[in-house]
C-alpha positions as CSV (number, residue, x, y, z in Angstrom):
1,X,116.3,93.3,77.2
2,X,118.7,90.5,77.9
3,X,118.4,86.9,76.0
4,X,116.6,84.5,78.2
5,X,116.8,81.7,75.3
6,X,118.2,78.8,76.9
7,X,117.7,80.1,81.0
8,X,114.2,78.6,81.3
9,X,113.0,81.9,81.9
10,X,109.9,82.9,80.6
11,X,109.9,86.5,78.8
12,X,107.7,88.8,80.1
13,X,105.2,88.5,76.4
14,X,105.2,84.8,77.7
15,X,104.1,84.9,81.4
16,X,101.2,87.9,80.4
17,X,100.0,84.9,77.9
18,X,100.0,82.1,80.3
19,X,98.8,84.5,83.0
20,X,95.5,85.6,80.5
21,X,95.5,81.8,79.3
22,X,95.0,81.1,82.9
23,X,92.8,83.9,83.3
24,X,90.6,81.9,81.3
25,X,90.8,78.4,82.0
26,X,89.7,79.6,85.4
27,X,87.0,82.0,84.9
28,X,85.6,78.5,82.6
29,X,86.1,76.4,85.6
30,X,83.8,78.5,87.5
31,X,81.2,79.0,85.3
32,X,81.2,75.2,85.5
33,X,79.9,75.4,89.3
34,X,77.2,74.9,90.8
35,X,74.9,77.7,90.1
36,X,74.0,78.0,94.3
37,X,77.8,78.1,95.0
38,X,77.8,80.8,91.9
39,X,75.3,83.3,92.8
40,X,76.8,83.2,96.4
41,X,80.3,84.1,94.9
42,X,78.6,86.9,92.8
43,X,76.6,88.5,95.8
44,X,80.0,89.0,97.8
45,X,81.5,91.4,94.7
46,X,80.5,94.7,93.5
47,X,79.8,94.2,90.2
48,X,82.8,96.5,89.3
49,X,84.9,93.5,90.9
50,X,83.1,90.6,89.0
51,X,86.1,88.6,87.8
52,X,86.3,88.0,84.6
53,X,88.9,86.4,82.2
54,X,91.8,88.7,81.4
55,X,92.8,90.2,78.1
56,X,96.5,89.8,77.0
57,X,96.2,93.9,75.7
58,X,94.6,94.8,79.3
59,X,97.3,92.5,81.0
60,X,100.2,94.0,78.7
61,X,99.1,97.6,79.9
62,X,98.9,97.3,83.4
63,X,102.0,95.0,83.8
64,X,104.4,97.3,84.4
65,X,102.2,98.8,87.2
66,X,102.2,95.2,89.1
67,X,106.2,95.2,88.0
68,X,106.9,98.8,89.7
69,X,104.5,97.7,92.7
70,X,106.4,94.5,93.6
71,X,110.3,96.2,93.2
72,X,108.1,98.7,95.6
73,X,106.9,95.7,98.1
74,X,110.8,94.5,97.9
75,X,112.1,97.8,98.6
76,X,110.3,98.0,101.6
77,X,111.5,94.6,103.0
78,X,114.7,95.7,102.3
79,X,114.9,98.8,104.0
80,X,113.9,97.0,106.9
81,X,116.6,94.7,106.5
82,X,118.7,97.5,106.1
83,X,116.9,99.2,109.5
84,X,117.9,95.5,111.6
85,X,121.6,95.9,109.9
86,X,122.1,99.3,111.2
87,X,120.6,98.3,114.6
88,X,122.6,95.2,115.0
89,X,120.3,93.1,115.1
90,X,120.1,91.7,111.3
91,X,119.3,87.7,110.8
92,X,122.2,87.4,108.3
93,X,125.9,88.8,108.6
94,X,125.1,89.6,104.8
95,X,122.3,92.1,105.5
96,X,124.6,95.1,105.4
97,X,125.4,94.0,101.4
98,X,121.4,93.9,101.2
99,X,120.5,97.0,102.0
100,X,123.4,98.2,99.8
101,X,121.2,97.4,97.1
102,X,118.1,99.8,98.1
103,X,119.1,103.0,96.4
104,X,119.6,100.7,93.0
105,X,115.9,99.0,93.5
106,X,114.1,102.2,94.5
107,X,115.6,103.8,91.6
108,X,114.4,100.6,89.1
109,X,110.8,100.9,90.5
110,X,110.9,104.9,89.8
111,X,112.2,103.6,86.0
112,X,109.4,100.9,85.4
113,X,106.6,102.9,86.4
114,X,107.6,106.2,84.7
115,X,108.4,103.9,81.9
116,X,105.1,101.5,82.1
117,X,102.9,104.1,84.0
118,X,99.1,102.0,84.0
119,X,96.7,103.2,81.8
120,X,94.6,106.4,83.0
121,X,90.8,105.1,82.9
122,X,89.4,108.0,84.5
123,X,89.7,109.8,87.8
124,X,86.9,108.3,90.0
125,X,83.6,106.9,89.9
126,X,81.8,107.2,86.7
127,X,77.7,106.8,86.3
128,X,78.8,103.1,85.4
129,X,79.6,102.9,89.1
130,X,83.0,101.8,88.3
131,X,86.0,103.3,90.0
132,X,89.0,104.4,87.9
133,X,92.3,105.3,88.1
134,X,94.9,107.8,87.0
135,X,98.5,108.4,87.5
136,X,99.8,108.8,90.6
């Protein structure tokens, strides 16, 4: 990976730990409610869906799932950039140079998630009631 010592940017070990060390801060903060406003919260999840605080192994395997998801989300607003470029009816005389840049993204998304596929935990619903997933 490239040296991000001295950008201000976070590597990505560092964001999973403030994003579990979040994780938990929060899922503290709510046990501190109210218990009314608590079981009301509860009764609107499955309890497959409970939150709970994540785990910085759990959040390390599924990270490059979210990664290749959101160069996914970005390809898709770029090709519509790319679709107002070709129509003429961009928002930005630089648009064309955007969507230039769609081939390279779609092909970064295919690396990260054939790289960091997310974990297989099954193919469907279990007798715990939980749903799981495998790869696409």
């Amino acid at each position: 990976g490239m040296n991000l010592n001295g950008t201000g940017i976070p590597t990505r070990n560092q964001v999973l730990v403030t994003y579990c060390d979040c994780s938990h801060h929060h899922h503290h903060q709510n046990k501190m409610m109210k218990p009314q406003k608590q079981q009301q919260q509860q009764q609107q999840l499955p309890q497959s869906l409970m939150l709970r605080p994540a785990n910085l192994e759990e959040a390390t395997a599924w990270a490059g799932f979210y990664l290749s998801f959101l160069f996914f989300k970005n390809c898709v607003i770029v090709h519509g950039v790319a679709q107002r470029a070709s129509s003429g009816v961009a928002s930005s005389a630089m648009a064309h140079r955007v969507a230039e840049l769609l081939p390279e993204m779609v092909r970064l998304a295919r690396m990260i998630w054939e790289e960091y596929p997310p974990p297989a935990v099954g193919t469907g619903s279990d007798d715990s009631g939980k749903s799981g997933y495998s790869k696409l």
